[in-house]
matplotlib code that plots the C-alpha trace (Angstrom):
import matplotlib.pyplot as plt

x = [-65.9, -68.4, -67.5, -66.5, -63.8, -62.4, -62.1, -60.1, -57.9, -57.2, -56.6, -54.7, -52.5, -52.3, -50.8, -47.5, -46.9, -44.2, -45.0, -48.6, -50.6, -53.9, -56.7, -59.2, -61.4, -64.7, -67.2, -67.6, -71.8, -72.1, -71.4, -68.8, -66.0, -63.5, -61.2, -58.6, -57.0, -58.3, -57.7, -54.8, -52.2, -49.1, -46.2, -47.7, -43.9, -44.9, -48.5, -48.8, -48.2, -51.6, -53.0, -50.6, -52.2, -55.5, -54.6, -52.9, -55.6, -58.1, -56.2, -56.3, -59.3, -59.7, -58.0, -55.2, -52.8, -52.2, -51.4, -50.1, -48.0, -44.1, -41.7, -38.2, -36.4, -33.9, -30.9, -32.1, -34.4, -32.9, -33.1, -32.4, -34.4, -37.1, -37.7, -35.7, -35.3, -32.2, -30.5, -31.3, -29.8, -31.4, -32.6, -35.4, -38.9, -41.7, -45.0, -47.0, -48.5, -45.7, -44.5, -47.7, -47.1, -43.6, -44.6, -47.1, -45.5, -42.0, -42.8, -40.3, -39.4, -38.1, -41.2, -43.3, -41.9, -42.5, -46.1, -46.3, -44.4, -47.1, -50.2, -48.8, -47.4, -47.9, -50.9, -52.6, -52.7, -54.3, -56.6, -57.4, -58.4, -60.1, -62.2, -63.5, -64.6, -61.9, -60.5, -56.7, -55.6, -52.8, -49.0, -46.6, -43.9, -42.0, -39.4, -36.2, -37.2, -36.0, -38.0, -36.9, -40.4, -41.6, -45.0, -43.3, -40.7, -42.8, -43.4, -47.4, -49.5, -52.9, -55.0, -56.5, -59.5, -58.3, -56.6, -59.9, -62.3, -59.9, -60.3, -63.9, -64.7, -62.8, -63.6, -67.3, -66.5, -67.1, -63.7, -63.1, -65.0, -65.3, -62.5, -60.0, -61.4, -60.7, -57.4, -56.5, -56.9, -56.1, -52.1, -52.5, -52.9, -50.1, -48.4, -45.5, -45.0, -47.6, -46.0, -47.7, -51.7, -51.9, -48.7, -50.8, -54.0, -55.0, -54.0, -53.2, -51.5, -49.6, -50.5, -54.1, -55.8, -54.0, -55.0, -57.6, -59.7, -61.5, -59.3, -59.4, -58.1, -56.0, -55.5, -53.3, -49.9, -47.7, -45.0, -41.8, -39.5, -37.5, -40.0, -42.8, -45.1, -47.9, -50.2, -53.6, -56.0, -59.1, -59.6, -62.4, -63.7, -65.1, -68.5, -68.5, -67.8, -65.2, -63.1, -61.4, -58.5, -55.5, -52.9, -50.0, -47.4, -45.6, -42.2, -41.4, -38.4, -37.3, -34.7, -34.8, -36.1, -36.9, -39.6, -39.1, -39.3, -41.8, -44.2, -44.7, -45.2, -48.0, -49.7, -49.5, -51.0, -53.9, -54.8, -54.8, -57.1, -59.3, -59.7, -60.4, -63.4, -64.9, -64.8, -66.6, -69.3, -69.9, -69.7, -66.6, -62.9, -60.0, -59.2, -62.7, -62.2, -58.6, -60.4, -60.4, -64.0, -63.5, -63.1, -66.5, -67.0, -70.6, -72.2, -74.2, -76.1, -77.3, -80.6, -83.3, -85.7, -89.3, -92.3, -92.2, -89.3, -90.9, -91.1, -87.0, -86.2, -88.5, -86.5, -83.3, -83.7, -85.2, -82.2, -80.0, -81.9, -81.0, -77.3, -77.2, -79.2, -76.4, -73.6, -74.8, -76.4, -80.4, -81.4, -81.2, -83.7, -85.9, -88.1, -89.2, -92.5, -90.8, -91.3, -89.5, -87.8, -87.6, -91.4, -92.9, -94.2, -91.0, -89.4, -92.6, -91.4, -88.1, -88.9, -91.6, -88.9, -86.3, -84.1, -84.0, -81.6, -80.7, -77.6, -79.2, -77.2, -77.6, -77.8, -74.5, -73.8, -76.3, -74.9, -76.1, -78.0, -75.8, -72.5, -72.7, -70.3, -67.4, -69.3, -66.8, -67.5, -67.6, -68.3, -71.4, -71.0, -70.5, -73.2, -75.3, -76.8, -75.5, -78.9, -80.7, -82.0, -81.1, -78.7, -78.4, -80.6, -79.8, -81.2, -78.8, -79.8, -77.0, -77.3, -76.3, -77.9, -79.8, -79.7, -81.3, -79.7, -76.0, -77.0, -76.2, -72.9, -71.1, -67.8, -67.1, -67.4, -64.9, -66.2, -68.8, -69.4, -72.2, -72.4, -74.2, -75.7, -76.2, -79.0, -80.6, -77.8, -78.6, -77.7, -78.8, -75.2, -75.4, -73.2, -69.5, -68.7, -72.1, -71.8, -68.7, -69.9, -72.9, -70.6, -68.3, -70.7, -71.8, -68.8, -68.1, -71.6, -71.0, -67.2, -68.2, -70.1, -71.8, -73.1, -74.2, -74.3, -75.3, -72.8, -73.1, -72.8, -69.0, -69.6, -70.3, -67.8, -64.9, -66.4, -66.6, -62.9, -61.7, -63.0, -61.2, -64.0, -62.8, -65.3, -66.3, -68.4, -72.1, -75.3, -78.6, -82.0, -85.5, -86.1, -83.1, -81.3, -77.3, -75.4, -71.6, -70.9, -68.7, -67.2, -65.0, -64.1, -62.9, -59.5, -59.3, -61.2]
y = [50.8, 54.0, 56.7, 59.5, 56.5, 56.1, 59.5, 60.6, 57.7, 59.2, 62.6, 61.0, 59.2, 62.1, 64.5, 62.6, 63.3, 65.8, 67.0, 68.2, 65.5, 65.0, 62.4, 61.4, 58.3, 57.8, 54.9, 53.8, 54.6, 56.1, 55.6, 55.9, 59.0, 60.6, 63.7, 65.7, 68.8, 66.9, 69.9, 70.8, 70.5, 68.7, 66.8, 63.5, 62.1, 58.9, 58.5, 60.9, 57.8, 56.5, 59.4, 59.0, 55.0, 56.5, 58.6, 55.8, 53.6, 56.1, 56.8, 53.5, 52.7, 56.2, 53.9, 55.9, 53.7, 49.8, 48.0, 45.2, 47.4, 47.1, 49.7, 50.1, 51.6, 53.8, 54.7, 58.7, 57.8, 55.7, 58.1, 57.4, 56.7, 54.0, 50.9, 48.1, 49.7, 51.7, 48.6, 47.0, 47.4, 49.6, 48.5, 46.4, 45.8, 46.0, 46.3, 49.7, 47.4, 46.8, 50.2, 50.6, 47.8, 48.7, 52.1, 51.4, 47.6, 49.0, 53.2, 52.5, 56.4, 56.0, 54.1, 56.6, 59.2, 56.9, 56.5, 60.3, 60.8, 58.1, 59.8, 62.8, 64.7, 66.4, 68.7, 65.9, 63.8, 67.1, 67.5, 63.6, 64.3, 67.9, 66.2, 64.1, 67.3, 66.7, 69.4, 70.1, 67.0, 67.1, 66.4, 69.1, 68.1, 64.4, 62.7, 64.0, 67.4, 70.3, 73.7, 77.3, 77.6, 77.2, 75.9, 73.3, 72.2, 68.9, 65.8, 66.5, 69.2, 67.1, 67.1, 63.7, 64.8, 65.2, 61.3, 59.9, 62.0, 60.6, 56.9, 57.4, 58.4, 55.4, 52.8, 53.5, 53.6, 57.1, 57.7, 54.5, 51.7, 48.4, 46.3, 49.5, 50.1, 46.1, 46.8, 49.9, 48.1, 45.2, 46.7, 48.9, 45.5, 44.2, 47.4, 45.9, 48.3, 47.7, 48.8, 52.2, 51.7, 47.9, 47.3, 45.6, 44.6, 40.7, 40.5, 37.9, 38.9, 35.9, 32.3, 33.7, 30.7, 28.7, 30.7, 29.9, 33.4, 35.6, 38.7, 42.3, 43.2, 46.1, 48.5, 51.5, 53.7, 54.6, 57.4, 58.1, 60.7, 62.9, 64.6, 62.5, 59.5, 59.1, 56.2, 56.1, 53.5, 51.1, 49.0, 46.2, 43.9, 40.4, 41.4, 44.1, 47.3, 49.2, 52.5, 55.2, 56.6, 58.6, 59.3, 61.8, 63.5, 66.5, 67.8, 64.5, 65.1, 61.6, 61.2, 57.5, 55.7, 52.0, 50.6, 52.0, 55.2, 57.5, 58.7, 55.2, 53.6, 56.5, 55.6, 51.8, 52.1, 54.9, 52.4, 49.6, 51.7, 52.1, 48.9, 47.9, 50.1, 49.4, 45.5, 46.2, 47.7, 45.0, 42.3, 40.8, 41.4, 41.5, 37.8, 36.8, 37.3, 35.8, 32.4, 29.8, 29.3, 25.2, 25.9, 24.9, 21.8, 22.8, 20.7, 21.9, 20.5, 22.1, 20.6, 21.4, 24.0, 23.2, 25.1, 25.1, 26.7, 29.8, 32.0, 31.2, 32.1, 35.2, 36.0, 36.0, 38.6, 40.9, 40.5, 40.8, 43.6, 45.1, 44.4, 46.1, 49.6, 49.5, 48.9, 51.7, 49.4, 50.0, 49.7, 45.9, 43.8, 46.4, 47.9, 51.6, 51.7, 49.8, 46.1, 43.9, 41.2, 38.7, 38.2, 35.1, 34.2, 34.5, 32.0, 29.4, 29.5, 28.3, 25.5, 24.7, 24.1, 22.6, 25.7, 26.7, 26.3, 26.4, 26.1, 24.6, 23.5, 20.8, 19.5, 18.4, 15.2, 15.3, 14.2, 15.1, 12.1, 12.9, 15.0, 18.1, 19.1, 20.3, 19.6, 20.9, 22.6, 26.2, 28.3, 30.6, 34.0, 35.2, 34.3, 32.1, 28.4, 25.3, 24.5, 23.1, 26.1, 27.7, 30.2, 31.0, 30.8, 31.0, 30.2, 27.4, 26.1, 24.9, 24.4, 25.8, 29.5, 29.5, 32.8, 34.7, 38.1, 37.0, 37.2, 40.6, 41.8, 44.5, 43.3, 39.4, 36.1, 33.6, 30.8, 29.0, 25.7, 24.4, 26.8, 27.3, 30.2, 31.3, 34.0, 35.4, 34.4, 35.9, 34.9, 36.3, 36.5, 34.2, 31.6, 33.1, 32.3, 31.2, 32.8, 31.6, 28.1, 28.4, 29.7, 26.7, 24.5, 25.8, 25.7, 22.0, 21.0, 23.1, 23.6, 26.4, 29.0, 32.6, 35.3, 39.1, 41.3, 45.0, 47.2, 48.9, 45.1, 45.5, 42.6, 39.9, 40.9, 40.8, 37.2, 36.5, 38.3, 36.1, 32.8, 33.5, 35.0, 37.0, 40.3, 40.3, 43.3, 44.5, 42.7, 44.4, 42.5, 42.2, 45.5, 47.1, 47.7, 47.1, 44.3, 43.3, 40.3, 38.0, 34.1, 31.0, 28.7, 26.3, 27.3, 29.4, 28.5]
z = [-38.7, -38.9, -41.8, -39.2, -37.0, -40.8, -41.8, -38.2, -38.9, -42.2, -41.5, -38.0, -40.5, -43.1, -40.7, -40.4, -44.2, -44.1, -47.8, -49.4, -49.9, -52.4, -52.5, -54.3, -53.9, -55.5, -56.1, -59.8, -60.2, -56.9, -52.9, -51.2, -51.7, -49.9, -51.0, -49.0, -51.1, -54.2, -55.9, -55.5, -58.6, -58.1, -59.4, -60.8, -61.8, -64.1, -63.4, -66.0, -68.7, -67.7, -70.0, -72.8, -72.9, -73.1, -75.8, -77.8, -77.7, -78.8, -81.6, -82.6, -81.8, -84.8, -87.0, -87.7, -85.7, -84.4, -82.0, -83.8, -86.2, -85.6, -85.2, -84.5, -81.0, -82.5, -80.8, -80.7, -78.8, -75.7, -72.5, -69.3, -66.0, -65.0, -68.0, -70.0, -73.7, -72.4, -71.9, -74.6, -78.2, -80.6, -83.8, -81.7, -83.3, -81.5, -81.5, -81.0, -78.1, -76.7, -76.4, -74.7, -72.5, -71.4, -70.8, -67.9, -66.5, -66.2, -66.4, -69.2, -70.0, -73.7, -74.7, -72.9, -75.3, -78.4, -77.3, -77.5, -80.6, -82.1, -80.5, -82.3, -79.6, -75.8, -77.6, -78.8, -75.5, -73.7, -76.9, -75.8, -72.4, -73.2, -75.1, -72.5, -70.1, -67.6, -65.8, -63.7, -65.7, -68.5, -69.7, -69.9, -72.1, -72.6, -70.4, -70.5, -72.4, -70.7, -70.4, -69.2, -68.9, -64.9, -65.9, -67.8, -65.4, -64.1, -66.3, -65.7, -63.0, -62.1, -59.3, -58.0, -58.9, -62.1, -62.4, -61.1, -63.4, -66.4, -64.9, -64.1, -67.6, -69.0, -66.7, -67.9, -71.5, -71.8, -73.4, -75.3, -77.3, -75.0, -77.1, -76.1, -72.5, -71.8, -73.4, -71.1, -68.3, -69.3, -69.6, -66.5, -64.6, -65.6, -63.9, -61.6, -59.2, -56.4, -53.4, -52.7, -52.3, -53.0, -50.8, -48.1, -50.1, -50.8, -54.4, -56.2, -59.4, -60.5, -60.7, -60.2, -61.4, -59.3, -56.6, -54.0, -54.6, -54.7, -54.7, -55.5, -58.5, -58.6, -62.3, -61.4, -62.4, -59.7, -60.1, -58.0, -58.8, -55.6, -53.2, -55.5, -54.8, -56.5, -57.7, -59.3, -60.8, -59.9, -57.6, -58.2, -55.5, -55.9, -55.3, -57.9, -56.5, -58.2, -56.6, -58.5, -56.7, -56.2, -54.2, -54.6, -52.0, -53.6, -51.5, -49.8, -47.7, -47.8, -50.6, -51.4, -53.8, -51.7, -51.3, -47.4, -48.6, -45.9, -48.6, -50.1, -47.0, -45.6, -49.5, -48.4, -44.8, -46.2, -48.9, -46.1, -43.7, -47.2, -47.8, -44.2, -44.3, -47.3, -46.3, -43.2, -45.6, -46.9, -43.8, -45.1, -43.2, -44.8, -43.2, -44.6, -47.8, -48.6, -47.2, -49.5, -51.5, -50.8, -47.0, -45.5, -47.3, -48.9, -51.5, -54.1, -57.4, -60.5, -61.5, -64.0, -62.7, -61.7, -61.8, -57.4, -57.3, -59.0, -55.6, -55.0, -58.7, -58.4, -54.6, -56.5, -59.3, -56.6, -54.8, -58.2, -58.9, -55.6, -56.0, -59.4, -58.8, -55.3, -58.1, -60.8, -63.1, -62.3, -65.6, -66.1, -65.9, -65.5, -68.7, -69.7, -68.0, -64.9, -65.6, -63.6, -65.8, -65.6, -65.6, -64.0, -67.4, -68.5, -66.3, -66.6, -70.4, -69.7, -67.0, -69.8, -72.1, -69.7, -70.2, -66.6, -64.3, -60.7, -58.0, -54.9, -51.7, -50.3, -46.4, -44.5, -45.8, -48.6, -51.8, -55.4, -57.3, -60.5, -60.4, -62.1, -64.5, -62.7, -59.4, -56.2, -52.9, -52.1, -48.7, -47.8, -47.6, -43.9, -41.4, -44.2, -42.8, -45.1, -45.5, -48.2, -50.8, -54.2, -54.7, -58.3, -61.2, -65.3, -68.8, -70.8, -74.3, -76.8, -80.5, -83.9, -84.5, -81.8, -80.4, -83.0, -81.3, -82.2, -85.8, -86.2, -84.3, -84.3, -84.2, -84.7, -83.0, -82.5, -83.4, -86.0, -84.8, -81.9, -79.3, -75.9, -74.1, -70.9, -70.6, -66.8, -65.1, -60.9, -57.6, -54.7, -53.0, -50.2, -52.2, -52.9, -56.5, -57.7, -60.8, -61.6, -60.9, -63.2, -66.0, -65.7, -65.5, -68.8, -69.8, -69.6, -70.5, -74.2, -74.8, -76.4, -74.8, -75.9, -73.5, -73.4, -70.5, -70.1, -70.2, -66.3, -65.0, -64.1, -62.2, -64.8, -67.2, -64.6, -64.0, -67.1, -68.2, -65.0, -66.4, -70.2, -72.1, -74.8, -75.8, -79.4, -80.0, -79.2, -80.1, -79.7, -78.0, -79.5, -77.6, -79.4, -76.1, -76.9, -75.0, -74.7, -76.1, -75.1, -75.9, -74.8, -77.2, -75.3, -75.9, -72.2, -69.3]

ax = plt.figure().add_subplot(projection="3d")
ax.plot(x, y, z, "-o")
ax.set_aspect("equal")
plt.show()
C-alpha cells in the first residue's frame, strides 16, 4: 500500500465521523507520521489519567512519594462512574501503586482523584507536563468536581498532538528515569479497555508466553464519556518500531456506551487501516506476522565462532547498524570519529578466546552434531531461503566478576553469585526471533544472566523485558558512554 492509497483511505473513512475528529500518529526517532486537525483542543474524557500517572511517578521518582507506601480509600472519597473502589468498602489499604494501577486498567475515577490529591493537586500535574515543553496538553480540574467556570467544564482540553508530544517525551525517557518510564508503561499495558484502536490488531495480552508470537504490543488510555471517544498510547512492533498516537472524536452523536458504539468502531477500523500500512512497510501482512515462529520447521545450531566466518559476522553488524540508524538509535556501535564497532580486531579477539558466538541454519534435513541449549525450530523472515548461513552473532563469557563494567552501577543488581553475559548481540533480521533465541540460549547455559544495552535500542529491551529481565540501573563503558542494565536470575524466563 503507497502513502497517498493510505492517506485517501483515511480521510475516505474519516468523513463518516459525524463529530470533530483529531489525530496524531508519529514514529518514535523518526519516519513515518500522519496528523489530521492535530491541533485542535477537545474533550479528552479519561485519557486525561495518563498524565496524572506521569506525574505520580515523577514525583516519586523526586523521592517525595512511593509506590509501595499504603494508604487508605476513605469513604469521602468514593465517587461514581467508571472503576471498582466504588463498590468496594471503604477503609481499604492500598498501595500508592495500586491506586496508580486501578486508575489506568479500570479508568477507576475515585482513585484517579487520589492520584491527584497525592501528586499534590490539578496545578501540579500541569506544572508536571509544563516542565517537559509540551504544549495544548493539561488537566482541568478532578472527576466529579463541578465548575461555573466554561473553561473548566471538561475533565481535560488536549490536542493529539498534545497526548503524543507527552508520550513521545516519556517513551524516550525524557520525562522520567528508566526504572519509572518501564513502570509507566509497564501499568498503561495492563490497560483493559482495547476496543477502540487495538480493537482489530494481533495482540496478545494474556497468556502471552503461552502464545505462539511475535505480537505488537500495545501501551495506551482510552476515554469514553457522551459525545467522547478517545484513546492514546504506543504501539511497539516486533521488529522494533514503535508509534505514538492518538485518536479523539468530540460531539459524537451516538449516545451509547457499547462497544458498538459509532465513534469506537471508526477508532477501531482507522487503527486497522494503520496497522495494515505500516506492515506493508516492512514486507510483513497482518496474516504474516500472527504465524507461528515454529511453522516452517527450520533448524538451527549455535556453535563457537571461527575465524572464516569473520566476513558473515562483519555482514551482520552492517546490517544491525542499518536497522538501528532506521529505528533512532544511530549512535551505537558507532564511535565519535565514526568507527564502526564492532571492529574486525575486535571480533578476532573473541573467537581467539572462544567467546564468540553464532546462530547458523542449517540445510533441510540437516541436524545439529550437539543440541544447543534450548535447541527448537523457528521460521525465516518472508521470502528468506532455509539455506545453510548465520543469522545472528553475540559475545557469551560466564564467571564471577567478570565484567569489570558492572562494578560500578547506578542502581543495584539482583544477584551476587556466578553470572553470565551476553555482549554484541546482532542479527541481521532474516531469522524471526534470533535474538530471543541467542538470549535463551544464554539463559540456560548460565541460569543467571547480565546484559547492557544503549538506551535508543527499544528493540533489545522489549526483547529482553519480554524474556523476564528485570532493569537494575545504568553502568557506564570503558569509553564512559552510559548503558541500561539489565538481569535474570533465573527466577523469570
Amino acid at each position: 500500500m503507497s502513502k497517498e492509497s493510505f492517506e485517501k483511505q483515511m480521510e475516505d473513512l474519516l468523513r463518516q465521523a459525524d463529530g470533530t475528529i483529531g489525530i496524531s500518529i508519529r514514529q518514535i526517532g523518526g519516519g513515518f507520521s500522519y496528523a489530521h486537525q492535530e491541533d485542535v483542543l477537545l474533550s479528552t474524557a479519561s485519557t486525561m489519567k495518563l498524565m496524572v500517572l506521569g506525574a505520580l511517578l515523577e514525583k516519586c521518582q523526586q523521592g517525595n512519594e512511593d509506590l509501595q507506601r499504603f494508604i487508605e480509600y476513605k469513604k469521602e472519597e468514593r465517587i461514581g462512574g467508571s472503576g471498582i473502589l466504588c463498590d468496594l468498602t471503604p477503609g481499604l489499604r492500598l498501595t500508592v501503586r495500586d491506586a496508580a494501577v486501578l486508575m489506568i486498567v479500570l479508568s477507576d475515577n475515585t482513585a484517579t482523584n487520589m492520584c491527584i490529591d497525592l501528586c499534590g493537586g490539578v496545578e501540579t500535574v500541569n506544572d508536571h507536563i509544563r516542565r517537559l515543553g509540551v504544549k495544548n496538553c493539561s488537566i482541568n480540574r478532578k472527576l466529579g468536581d463541578s465548575s461555573s467556570d466554561p473553561l473548566k467544564r471538561n475533565l481535560s482540553d488536549t490536542s493529539a498532538r498534545g497526548f503524543v508530544d507527552y508520550l513521545t517525551v516519556v517513551r524516550t525517557e525524557q520525562a522520567l528515569n528508566g526504572a519509572m518510564t518501564k513502570e509507566f508503561f509497564d501499568i498503561l499495558r495492563l490497560q483493559r479497555y482495547k476496543d477502540m484502536f487495538g480493537r482489530y490488531l494481533p495482540l496478545e495480552d494474556y497468556f502471552e508466553e503461552e502464545a505462539e508470537g511475535p505480537y505488537p504490543v500495545l501501551m495506551n488510555k482510552t476515554g469514553f464519556m457522551l459525545g467522547v471517544r478517545t484513546d492514546a498510547g504506543i504501539l511497539a512492533l516486533p521488529d522494533g518500531r514503535e508509534f505514538a498516537y492518538a485518536f479523539m472524536l468530540n460531539d459524537v452523536q451516538d449516545p451509547t456506551y457499547a462497544v458498538t458504539n459509532e465513534a469506537a468502531v471508526l477508532i477501531a477500523e482507522a487503527g486497522k487501516l494503520f496497522y495494515e500500512y505500516i506492515q506493508s512497510l516492512s514486507g510483513t501482512s497482518q496474516k504474516e506476522s500472527q504465524a507461528t515462529p515454529k511453522a516452517n520447521g527450520i533448524n538451527w545450531t549455535i556453535r563457537k565462532a571461527r575465524y572464516e566466518d569473520l566476513p558473515e559476522m562483519l555482514r551482520i553488524y552492517a546490517a544491525a547498524r542499518q536497522f538501528m540508524r532506521e529505528t533512532g538509535n544511530p549512535t551505537q556501535w558507532v564511535g565519535p570519529d565514526g568507527t564502526e564497532k564492532p571492529t574486525r580486531e575486535t571480533l578476532e579477539e573473541d573467537i581467539r578466546q572462544e567467546k564468540s558466538y553464532v546462530l547458523e541454519t542449517l540445510a533441510p534435513g540437516e541436524k545439529p552434531e550437539t543440541p544447543s541449549p534450548g535447541d527448537e525450530r523457528e521460521t525465516l523472515a518472508p521470502g528468506a531461503e532455509p539455506e545453510p548461513r548465520i543469522r545472528a552473532v553475540f559475545y557469551y563469557d560466564e564467571g564471577l566478576r567478570i565484567e569489570p563494567t558492572y562494578a560500578r552501577i547506578e542502581g543495584a543488581w539482583i544477584g551476587d553469585d556466578r553470572y553470565g553475559v551476553v555482549h554484541r548481540i546482532a542479527s541481521d533480521g532474516s531469522l524471526k526471533g534470533a535474538g530471543r533465541i541467542c538470549l535463551r540460549w544464554a539463559m540456560e547455559k548460565s541460569g543467571h544472566l547480565r546484559i547492557d544495552t544503549h538506551e535508543n535500542n527499544h528493540s533489545m529491551q522489549h526483547v529482553l523485558e519480554q524474556q523476564g529481565f528485570d532493569y537494575c540501573g545504568t553502568i557506564w563503558l570503558e569509553d564512559g558512554d552510559p548503558r541500561r542494565a539489565y538481569e535474570w536470575t533465573g527466577e523469570k524466563s
